[in-house]
C-alpha positions in Angstrom: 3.0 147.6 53.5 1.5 150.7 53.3 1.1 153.3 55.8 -2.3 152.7 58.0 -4.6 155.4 57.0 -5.3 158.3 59.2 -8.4 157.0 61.0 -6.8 154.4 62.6 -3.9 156.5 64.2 -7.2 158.4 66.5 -8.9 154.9 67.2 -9.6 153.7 70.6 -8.2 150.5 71.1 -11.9 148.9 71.6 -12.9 150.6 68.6 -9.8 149.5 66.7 -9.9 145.7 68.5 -14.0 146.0 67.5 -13.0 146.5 63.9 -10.2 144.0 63.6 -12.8 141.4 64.7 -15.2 142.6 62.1 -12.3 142.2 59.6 -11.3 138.5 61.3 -14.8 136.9 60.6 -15.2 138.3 57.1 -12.2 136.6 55.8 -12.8 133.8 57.6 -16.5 133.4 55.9 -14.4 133.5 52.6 -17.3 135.5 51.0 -14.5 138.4 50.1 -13.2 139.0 46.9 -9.6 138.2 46.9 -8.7 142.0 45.6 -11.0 143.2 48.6 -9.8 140.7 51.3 -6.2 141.7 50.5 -6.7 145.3 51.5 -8.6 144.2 54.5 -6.0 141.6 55.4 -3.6 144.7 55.1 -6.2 147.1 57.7 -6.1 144.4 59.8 -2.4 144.3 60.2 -2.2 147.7 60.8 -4.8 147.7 63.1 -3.0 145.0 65.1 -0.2 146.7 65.4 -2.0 150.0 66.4 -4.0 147.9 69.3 -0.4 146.6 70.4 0.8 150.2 70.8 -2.4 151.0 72.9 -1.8 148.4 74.6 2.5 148.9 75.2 1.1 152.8 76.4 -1.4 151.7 79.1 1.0 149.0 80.5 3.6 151.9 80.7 1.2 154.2 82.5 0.7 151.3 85.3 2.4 152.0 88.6 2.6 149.1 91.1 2.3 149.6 94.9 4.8 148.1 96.7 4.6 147.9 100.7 7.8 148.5 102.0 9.2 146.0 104.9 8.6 148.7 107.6 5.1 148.8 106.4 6.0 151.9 104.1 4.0 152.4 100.8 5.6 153.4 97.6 5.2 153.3 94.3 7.3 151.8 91.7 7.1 151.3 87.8 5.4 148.4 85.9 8.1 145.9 85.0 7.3 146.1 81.1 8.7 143.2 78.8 
């Protein structure tokens, strides 16, 4: 597969997740030509896979509080799978 173009790399992930939808319903209308809904089938895939990585990043960044059995507060890490 070919690398996702530039654009996608500084999407959001609700602007990226907005566009894979847009993509999603298009080919499932099956109103695409098949040359133009293989490269959108392709975007999409890329996209995915950018939303994932949004998504892995934001679940690294969350911290859970964790109350201690003397009533202490601390922080820990999210236990990411």
């Amino acid at each position: 597969m070919a690398e996702p173009a530039a654009d996608i790399a500084t999407m959001s992930f609700e602007d990226a997740l907005s566009e894979l939808d847009r993509i999603v319903r298009a080919l499932e209308g099956g109103a695409t030509k098949l040359d133009d809904a293989i490269a959108a089938y392709e975007r999409g895939a890329h996209l995915k896979r950018h939303c994932e990585a949004k998504l892995r990043e934001a679940q690294a960044r969350v911290d859970r509080i964790v109350l201690g059995p003397d009533g202490s507060v601390s922080i820990e890490p999210a236990n990411i799978q």
